[in-house]
C-alpha positions, -999 to 999 in steps of 0.1 A, spaced: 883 270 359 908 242 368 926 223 344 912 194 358 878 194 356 887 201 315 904 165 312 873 152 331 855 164 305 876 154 275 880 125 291 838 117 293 839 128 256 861 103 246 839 77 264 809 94 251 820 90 215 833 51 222 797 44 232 778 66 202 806 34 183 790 7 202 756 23 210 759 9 248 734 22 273 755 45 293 752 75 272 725 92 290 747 91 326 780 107 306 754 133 292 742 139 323 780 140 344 790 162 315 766 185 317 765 186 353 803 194 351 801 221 326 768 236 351 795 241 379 821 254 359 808 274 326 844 283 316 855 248 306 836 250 279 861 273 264 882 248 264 865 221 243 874 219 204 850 225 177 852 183 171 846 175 214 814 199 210 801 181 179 807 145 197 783 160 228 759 176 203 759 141 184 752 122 219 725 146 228 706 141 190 709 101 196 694 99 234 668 125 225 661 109 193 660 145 180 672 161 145 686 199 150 677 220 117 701 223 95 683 253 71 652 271 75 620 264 61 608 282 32 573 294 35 549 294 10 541 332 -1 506 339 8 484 362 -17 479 401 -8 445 405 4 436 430 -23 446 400 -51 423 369 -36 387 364 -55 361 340 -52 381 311 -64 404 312 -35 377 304 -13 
């Protein structure tokens, strides 16, 4: 792990969370060197504040166009075969 490729990616952060400001059209080419930095080097990723992960997981939802769960789903509780009659059917 050098200390350099950590302020490469601190430094792609910050310019990853200037553009989710300005919503430019660079984002998915800082995800994509970001990610392709932290492939080669798995360690720097200890080095990354809880606030530098949220900026990439808020990059991530806005190019995907995806929502991550925030709570589970409840299910519905479904009826015990013994207790379902005719006017379930």
């Amino acid at each position: 792990m050098s200390a350099e490729q950590g302020f490469e990616v601190r430094e792609k952060l910050a310019s990853l969370e200037a553009a989710l400001l300005q919503d430019t059209p660079g984002m998915p080419e800082l995800l994509r060197d970001i990610h392709r930095t932290l492939k080669a080097d798995p360690d720097v990723v200890t080095l990354l504040s809880e606030e530098e992960c949220s900026i990439l997981v808020q990059g991530l939802k806005q190019v995907t166009k995806t929502e991550i769960a925030t709570k589970a789903v409840k299910k519905k509780p479904k009826k015990a075969l013994k207790n379902i009659g005719l006017e379930d059917l």
